[in-house]
N, C-alpha and C positions, 0 to 999 in steps of 0.2 A: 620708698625705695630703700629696702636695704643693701649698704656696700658691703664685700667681702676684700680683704685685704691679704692675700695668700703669701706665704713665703716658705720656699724652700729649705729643707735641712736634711743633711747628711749624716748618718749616723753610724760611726763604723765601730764593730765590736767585734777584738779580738780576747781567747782566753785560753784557757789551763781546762780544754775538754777534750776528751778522744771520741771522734763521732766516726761510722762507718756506712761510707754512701755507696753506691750500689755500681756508678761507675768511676770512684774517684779514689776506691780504697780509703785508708787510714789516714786521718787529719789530725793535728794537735793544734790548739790555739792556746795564747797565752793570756788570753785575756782582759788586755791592756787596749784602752778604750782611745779611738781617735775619731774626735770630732773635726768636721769644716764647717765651719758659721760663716755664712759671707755677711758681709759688710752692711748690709743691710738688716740683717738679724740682729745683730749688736747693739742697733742705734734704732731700733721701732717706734713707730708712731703710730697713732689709731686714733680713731675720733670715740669719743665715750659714747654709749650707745651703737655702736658700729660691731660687726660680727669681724675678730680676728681670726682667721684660718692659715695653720702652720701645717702644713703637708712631711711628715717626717719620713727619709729613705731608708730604714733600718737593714743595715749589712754586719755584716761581720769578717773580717781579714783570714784569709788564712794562714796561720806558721809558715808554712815553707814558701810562702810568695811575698812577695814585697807588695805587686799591686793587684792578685787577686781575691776575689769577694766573691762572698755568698747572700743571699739574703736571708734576714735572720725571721724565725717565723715570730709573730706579733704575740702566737698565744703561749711560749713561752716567757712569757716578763710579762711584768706592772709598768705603769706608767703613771705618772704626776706632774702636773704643771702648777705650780705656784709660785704665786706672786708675795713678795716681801713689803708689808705695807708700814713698818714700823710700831705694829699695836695687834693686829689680830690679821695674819698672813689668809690669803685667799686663795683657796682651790680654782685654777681657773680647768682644768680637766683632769680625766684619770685614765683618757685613751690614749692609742700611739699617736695621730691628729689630734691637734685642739682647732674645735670650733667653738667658740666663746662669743656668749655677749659682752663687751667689755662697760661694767659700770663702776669701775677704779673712780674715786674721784678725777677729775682733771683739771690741769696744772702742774702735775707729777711725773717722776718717772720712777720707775720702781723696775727692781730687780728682779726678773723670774727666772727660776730654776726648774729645767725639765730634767725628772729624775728617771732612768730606767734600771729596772731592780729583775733580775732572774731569777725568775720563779725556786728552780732546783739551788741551786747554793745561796741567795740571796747576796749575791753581790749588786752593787749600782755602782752607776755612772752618772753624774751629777754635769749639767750645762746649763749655763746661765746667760742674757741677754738683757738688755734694758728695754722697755718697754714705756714710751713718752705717751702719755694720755692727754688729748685736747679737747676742746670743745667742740662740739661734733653738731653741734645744732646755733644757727645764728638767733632765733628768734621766732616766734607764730603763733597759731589760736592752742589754748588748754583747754582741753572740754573736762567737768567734773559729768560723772556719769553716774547712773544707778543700773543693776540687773534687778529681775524679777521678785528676790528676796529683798530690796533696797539696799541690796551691799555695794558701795562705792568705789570708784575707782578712779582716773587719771588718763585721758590720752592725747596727744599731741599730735597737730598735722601744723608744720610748721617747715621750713628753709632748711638743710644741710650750708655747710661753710663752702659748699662748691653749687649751692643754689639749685638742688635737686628736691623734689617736696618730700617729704618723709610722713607714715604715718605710726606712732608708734604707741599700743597699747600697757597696762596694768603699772603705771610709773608708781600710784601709791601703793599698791601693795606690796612691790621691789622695793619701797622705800626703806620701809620696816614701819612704816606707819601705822599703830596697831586697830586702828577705831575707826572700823568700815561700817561698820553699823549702824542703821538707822536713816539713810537716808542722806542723798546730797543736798546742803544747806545754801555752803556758800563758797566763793571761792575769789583770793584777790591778789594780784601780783605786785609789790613795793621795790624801789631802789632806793633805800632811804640810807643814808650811813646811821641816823641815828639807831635807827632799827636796826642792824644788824646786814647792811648790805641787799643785797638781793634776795628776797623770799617769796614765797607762795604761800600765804596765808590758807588751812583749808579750816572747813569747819565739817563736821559732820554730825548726823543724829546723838553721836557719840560720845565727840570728844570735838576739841579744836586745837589745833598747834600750825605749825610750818614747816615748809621744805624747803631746804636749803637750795638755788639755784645757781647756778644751772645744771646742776646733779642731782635735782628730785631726790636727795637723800635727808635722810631721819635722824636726832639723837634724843634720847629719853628728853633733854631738860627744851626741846623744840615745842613745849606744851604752852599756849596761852596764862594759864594759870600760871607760870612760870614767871612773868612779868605783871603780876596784876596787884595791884596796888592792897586789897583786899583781897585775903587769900580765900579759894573757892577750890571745891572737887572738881577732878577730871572732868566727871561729866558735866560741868556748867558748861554749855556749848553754845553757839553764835546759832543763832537764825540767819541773819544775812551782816554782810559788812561793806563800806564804803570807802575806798582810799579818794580825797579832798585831793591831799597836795604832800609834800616831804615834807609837813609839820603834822596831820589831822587826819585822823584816820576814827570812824566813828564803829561800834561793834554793839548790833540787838541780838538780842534772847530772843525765844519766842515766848516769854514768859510777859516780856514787855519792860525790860532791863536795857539802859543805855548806858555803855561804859566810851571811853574817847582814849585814844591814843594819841599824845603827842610829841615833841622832837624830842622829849626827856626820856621817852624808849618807855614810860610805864603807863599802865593801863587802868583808870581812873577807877573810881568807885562809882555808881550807878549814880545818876545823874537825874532821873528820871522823878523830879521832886518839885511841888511848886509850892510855895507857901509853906514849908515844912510838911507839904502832906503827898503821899507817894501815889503816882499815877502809873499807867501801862500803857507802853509806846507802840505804834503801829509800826513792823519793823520797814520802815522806807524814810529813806534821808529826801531833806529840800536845805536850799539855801544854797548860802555860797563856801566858796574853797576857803577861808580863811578869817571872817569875823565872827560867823554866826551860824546856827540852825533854824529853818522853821520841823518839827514835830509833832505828831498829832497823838493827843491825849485820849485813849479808846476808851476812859473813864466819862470822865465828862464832855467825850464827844467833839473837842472843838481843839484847832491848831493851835500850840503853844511856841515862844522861841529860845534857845538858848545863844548864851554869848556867853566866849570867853573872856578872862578879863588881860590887863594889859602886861605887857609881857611872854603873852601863851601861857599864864597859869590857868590852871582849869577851876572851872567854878562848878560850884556845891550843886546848884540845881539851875532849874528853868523856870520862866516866867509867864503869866501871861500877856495877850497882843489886845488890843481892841478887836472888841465883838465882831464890827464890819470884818478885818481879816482873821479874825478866827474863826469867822463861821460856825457857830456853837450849833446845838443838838440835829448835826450833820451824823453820815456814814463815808467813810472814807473807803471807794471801792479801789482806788492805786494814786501812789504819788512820784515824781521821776523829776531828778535833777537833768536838764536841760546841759545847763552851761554853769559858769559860777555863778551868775548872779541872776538866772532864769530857773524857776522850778514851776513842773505845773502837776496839779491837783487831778481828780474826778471825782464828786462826791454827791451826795444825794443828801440833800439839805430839810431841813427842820419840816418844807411844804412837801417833801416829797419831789422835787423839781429835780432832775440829773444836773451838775453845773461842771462847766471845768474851768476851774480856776489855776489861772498864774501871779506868783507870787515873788516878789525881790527883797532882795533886804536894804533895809534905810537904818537911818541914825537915829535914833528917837532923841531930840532938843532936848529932852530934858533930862533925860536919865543917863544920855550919851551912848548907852548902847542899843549894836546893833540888833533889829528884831524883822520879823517877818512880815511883809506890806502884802497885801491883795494887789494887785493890780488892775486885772480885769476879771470879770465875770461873766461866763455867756454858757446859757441854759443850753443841754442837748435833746433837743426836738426829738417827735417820732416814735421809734421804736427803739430808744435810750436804754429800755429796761434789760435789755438784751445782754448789756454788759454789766448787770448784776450776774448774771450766770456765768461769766467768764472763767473759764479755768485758769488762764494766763493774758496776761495784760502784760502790753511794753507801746513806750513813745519812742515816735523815732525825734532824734538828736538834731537835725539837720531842718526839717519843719513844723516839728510837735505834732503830726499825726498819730494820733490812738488806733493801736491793733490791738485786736484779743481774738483768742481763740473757746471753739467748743467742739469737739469731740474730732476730728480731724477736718473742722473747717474754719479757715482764717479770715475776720470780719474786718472792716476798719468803720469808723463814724465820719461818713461824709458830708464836707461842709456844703451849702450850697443847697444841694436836695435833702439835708438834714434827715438822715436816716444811717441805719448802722447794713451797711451791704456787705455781703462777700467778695471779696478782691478778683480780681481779674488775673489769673497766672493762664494761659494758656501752656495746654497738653501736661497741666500739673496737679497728679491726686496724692496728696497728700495723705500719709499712715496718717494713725494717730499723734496727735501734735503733744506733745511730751514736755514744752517748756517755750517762750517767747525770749529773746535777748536783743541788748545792746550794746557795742563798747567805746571807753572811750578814745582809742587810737585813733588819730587822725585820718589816717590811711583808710579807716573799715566806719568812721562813725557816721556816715551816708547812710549805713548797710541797716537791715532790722536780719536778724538770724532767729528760725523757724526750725528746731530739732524735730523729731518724729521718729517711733519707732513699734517693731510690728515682730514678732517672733520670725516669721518670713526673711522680711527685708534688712529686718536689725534697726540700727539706725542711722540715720540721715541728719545731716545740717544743710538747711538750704539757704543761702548768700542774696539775701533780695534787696534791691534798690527802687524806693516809690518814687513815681514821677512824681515833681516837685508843681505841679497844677492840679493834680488828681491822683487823692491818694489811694483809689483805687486799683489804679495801674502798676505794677512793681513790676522788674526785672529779674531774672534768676542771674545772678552773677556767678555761681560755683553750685555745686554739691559735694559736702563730703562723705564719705561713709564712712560711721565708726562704731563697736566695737558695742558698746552699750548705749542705753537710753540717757543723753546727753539732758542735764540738770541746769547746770553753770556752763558760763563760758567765760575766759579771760584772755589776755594779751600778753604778749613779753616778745 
């Protein structure tokens, strides 16, 4: 829902012209420019993001009357609204109306000047007002999105400050974010002081950097490489990322590259090393929020752990676990953090058996850190193979049910009758499924989210809730429609 926020303005222009009108005779003006700003114009507010609309009355006085007026025509004069920003002032229009999207940072209030300039002499009249910029959105889902050509974008269905939904499209390319290219990778929202307050981490086929929030806005040194302990090009970009907790935040390549961010705001050197000898990480975090990692080594096939050491220092490399929970000359088809101290697996092992395994982290006696334990193991029966072909895999958060999808149909692997079925959505056909998600806001982490999109329909997010007995039964809780073919989904 977008708001418009309208306000009145008077505009009276008198001057030094002889005009001759047909019933009114000979006129002189002198020029002399009087404005009425009421009180409300002086002292403006607007929500950022929010359309401002200022409706201007353009008159002009005549000489010989004190209180009679004409109105002056629009397409003699210019027009100008800018706003005074202390660095690089901004055009907010160039018509007699301003209708503006207002994306002033907010916190601010800044000075605008509506100039009106006559064409024939080039005089102006300069009027000024303050203009208070706030936060115009409390908080909701980020969807990172891809179009046709893989070029990236930004859009928000989220709460207004007056609790109205709003949905609003192209945040990263308004940002000045220059590195659409290539594909949505990743995307993760921080409030961390040591990081730099509130950000949106993006990553794309491109590049990777951050948006400052909650103004979706850009500045060149907003680039990942910026903070990395080991300097790297623009293009060294993130495959997926993970925020732990306000200490730990872990960041893969698709190359097969682990770098960790922790509360010292720098961004480590690839980690991704066991025995002095370099490995390639499958980009999916396990473990928990603050001791450790389990990792899986797509070299030599089998889960690896890391741990930092005491203090939050970051450590050089990773280790390996005992074979039981390493699971050696496995394939690893998805792995998904649970909880902090719940992760579970799916992998297809050395015989060929589907297994899904859960994993926690313990203290190894002897070496004192912590590493990745197996827990349980239990074979997926049936028609297991099925989710080798998976396009997209996601567990939900709340019971560890496995979904995956294949071409616009959503499976789950049901416990019980051991077999991989298709879900149960009544009066719901689903486009093209484009992407599986979870988050971890408490509020939504029930939910499993099923993007989809179709040149037709565009795209869709659908909000579904599994019955917690049978996970083949889910709820549609929402639909939203957006903009592009949603990649990422995040919180804030």
């Amino acid at each position: 829902m977008i708001r418009y926020i309208t306000i009145g303005l008077i505009t009276l222009l008198t001057g030094m012209l002889n005009s001759c009108y047909e019933d009114k005779g000979h006129y002189k003006y002198d020029w002399v420019q009087e404005i009425d700003l009421t009180d409300v114009l002086k002292d403006t507010t607007v929500g950022r993001g929010n359309v401002l609309h200022i409706e201007v009355d353009l008159k002009k006085r005549l000489l010989d009357s004190e209180n009679e007026t004409e109105v002056a025509n629009p397409d003699d004069y210019t027009f100008e609204w800018k706003a005074l920003t202390g660095e690089e002032n901004v055009i907010l229009g160039t018509d007699k109306d301003l209708t503006d999207t207002i994306w002033l940072a907010s916190g601010n209030s800044y000075q605008v000047n509506y100039t009106v300039t006559e064409k024939k002499t080039g005089v102006s009249w300069i009027s000024d007002f303050k203009l208070n910029v706030v936060e115009g959105v409390k908080g909701g889902f980020i969807f990172m999105t891809e179009d046709t050509d893989r070029k990236v974008d930004i859009e928000i269905y989220a709460d207004d400050t007056e609790g109205n939904k709003i949905h609003r499209t192209g945040l990263l390319s308004s940002s000045g974010f220059p590195y659409l290219s290539g594909g949505a990778n990743s995307i993760a929202y921080t409030n961390v002081r040591a990081w730099g307050g509130r950000r949106l981490w993006v990553a794309t086929g491109e590049a990777s950097g951050w948006l400052d929030m909650p103004d979706f806005s850009w500045k060149d040194k907003n680039m990942l490489r910026m903070i990395m302990l080991t300097p790297q090009p623009v293009s060294y970009t993130m495959k997926s990322m993970y925020c732990l907790s306000d200490q730990f935040m872990y960041f893969f390549t698709a190359e097969g590259n682990v770098h960790l961010l922790t509360s010292r705001g720098i961004l480590s050197a690839d980690i991704t090393y066991v025995n002095n000898r370099k490995f390639q990480a499958a980009p999916y975090y396990g473990g928990d929020n603050s001791h450790a990692a389990i990792l899986f080594d797509r070299d030599r096939r089998r889960f690896v752990s890391y741990a930092m050491q005491s203090g939050g220092m970051v450590t050089e490399s990773c280790y390996d676990i005992d074979d039981n929970s390493a699971i050696p000359n496995s394939d690893l088809l998805c792995m998904q953090q649970l909880s902090s101290m719940n992760t579970v697996a799916i992998v297809k092992d050395e015989d060929g058996i589907y297994q899904r395994c859960q994993f926690s982290m313990i203290r190894n006696s002897t070496s004192g850190s912590y590493e990745g334990h197996l827990d349980q193991k239990e074979e997926l029966k049936g028609n297991a193979a099925m989710i080798e072909d998976a396009e997209y895999t996601v567990i939900d958060k709340l019971n560890g049910f496995l979904y995956f999808s294949i071409g616009n149909k959503l499976y789950t692997y049901r416990k019980g009758i051991d077999e991989c079925v298709e879900v149960n959505l009544q009066g719901v056909n689903f486009d093209p499924i484009v992407s599986l998600n979870v988050i971890a806001h408490n509020d939504y982490k029930a939910n499993v989210f099923v993007a989809t999109y179709s040149e037709t329909n565009k795209g869709k997010v659908y909000r579904l809730t599994p019955e917690s007995t049978d996970s083949r039964n889910l709820t549609v809780e929402e639909v939203i429609d957006t903009e592009g073919a949603v990649k990422c989904i995040t919180y804030w």
